[in-house]
N, C-alpha and C positions, 0 to 999 in steps of 0.2 A: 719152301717148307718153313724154313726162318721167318720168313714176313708174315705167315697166317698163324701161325702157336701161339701169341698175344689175342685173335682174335676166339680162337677154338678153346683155348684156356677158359674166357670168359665164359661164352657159351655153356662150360660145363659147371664153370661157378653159377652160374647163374639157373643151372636145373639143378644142381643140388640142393640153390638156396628155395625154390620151391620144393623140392620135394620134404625138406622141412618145416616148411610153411604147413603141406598139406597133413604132414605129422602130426604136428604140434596141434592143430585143428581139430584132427580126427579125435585124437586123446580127449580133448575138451569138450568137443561140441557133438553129442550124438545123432544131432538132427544133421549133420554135416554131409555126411555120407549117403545118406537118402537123396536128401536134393540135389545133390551132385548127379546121383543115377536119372534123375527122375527130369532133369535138365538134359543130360546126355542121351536118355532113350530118347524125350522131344528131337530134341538134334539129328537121333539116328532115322526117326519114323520121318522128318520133314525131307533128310536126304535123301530116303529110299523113295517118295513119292516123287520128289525132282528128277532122280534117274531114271524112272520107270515111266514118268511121262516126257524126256527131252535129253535124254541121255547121259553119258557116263562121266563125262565133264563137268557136272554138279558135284562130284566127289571131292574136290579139292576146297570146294564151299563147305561142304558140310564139313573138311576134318577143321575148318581157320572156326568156323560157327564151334564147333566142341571144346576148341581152346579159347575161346574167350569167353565162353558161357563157366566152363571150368574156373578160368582167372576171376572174374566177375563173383561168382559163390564159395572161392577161395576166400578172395578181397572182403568182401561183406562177412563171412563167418569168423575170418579169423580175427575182425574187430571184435564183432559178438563176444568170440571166446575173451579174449583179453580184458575187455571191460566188464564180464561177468567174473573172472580172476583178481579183477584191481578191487574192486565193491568192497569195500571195507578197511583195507591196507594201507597203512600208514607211506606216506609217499608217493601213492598212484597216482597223483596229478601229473610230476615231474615228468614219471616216464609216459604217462598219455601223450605230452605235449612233444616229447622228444621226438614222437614216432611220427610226429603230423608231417603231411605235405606242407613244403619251403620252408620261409626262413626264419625259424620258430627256437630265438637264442635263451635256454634255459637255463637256469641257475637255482637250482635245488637248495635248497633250506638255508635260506638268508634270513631266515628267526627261526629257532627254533626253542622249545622246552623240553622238558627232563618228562613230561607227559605225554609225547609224541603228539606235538600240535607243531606245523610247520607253518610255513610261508614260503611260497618260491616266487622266483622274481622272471619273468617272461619279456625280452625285448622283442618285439615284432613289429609288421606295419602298421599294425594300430595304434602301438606307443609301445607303454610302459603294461603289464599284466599282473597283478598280484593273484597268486592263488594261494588259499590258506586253508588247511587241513586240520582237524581236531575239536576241540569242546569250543562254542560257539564264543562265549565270552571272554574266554584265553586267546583264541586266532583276534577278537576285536583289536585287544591291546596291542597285536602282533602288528597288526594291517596299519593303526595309528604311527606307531616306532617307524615301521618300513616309510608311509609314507612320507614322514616327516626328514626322515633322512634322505629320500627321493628328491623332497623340494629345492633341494638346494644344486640339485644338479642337471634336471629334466626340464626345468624352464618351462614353455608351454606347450611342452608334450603332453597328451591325454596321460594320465593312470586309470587304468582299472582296476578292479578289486573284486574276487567273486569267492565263497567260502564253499567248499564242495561238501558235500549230504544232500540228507532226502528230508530235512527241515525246511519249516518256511523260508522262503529267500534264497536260498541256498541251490547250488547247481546239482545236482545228481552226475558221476562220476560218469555215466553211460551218456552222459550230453553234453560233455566237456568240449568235446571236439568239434561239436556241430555250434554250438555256444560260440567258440572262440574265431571260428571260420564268416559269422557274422557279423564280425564289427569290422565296420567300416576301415579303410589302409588310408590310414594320418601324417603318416611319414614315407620317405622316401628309401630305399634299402639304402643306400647311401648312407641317410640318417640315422638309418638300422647301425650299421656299423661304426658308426662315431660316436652314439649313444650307449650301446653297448661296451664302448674301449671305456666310455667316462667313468661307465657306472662299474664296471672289471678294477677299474685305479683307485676308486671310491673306498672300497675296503677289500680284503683280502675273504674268499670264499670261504664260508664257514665250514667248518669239521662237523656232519650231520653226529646223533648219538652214534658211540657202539651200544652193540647187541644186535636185535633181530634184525633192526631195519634195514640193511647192506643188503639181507640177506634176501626180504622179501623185494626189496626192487629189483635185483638179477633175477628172481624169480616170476615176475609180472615182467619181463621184456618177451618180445617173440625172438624165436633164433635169429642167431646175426645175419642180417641181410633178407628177412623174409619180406618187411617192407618194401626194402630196393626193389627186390626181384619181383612182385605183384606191380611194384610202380612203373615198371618194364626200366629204372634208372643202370 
């Protein structure tokens, strides 16, 4: 009994953290709950035709078929909702990047202004990431500072630089993640983590403003663990 409570524990963490997922979802995303039925009838109609022409043993197919079509229109909506949540909100970059699959080391507002224009500093396999947030010609000066103090320690690791909006040039918040998932992996995780220690000793993490912004990033996260538990980690 001892030896299995570590594994039955998780098991139940792990359907609460979906059933928060599917909360949090539902609240935001209206189209959520349709398609969800509308996937599960398919499900139900394709099992009952399996039964009825080859017997009663297709039943264990159709419920594994319900739960991953279920996970699958979780997964995909509960992006939706979130990056329809971030669209405008100072700071949304940071916490998009936090929530990505692997090893996506963030560092939220390594410039910032009394305007709410940011820069955060993203180590990954690609290199170096700058994301800058706010009035177009204010994030310039930011990304210039960032990078120049970068130079001196990143050697010839790539930097990138991408300014998020729906301006020319500029990434759209809702394609942040599909953006960042196509650049090429430059470095080695290894390097990941020896680059990342340099640039942690380089200066010490800036103090983002008080006021709202603390406030709207906890609020643009999904519940704790809703990503793990969709990623099946």
């Amino acid at each position: 009994m001892t030896a299995a409570q570590p594994e039955n524990t998780g098991f139940r963490a792990r359907v609460a953290q979906i059933r928060l997922a599917f909360v949090y979802t539902a609240k935001r995303d209206k189209a959520f709950v349709p398609i969800l039925a509308l996937v599960l009838l398919g499900v139900i109609a394709v099992t009952a035709f399996l039964v009825w022409r080859w017997g009663w043993w297709w039943i264990p197919l159709g419920v594994l078929l319900a739960f991953m079509g279920t996970m699958i229109v979780l997964n995909l909506r509960i992006t939706r909702a979130m990056m329809r949540e971030a669209e405008g909100q100072p700071g949304a970059a940071a916490v998009i990047v936090q929530t990505m699959r692997g090893d996506w080391r963030v560092t939220p507002g390594v410039q910032v202004t009394t305007q709410n224009d940011f820069v955060h500093r993203v180590v990954a396999r690609p290199g170096v990431i700058l994301l800058a947030e706010g009035h177009p010609n204010r994030v310039r000066s930011l990304l210039a500072q960032e990078k120049k103090r970068l130079a001196r320690v990143v050697g010839d690791t790539p930097i990138y630089d991408f300014t998020i909006g729906n301006g020319e040039g500029q990434v759209p918040i809702r394609k942040l993640r599909s953006t960042l998932l196509r650049l090429p992996p430059n470095i080695t995780a290894k390097q990941v983590n020896a680059l990342d220690t340099r640039l942690t000793a380089l200066h010490s993490r800036p103090q983002m403003p008080k006021g709202p912004i603390p406030k709207n990033l906890r609020n643009l996260r999904p519940p704790k663990g809703a990503y793990k538990a969709l990623r099946g980690r």
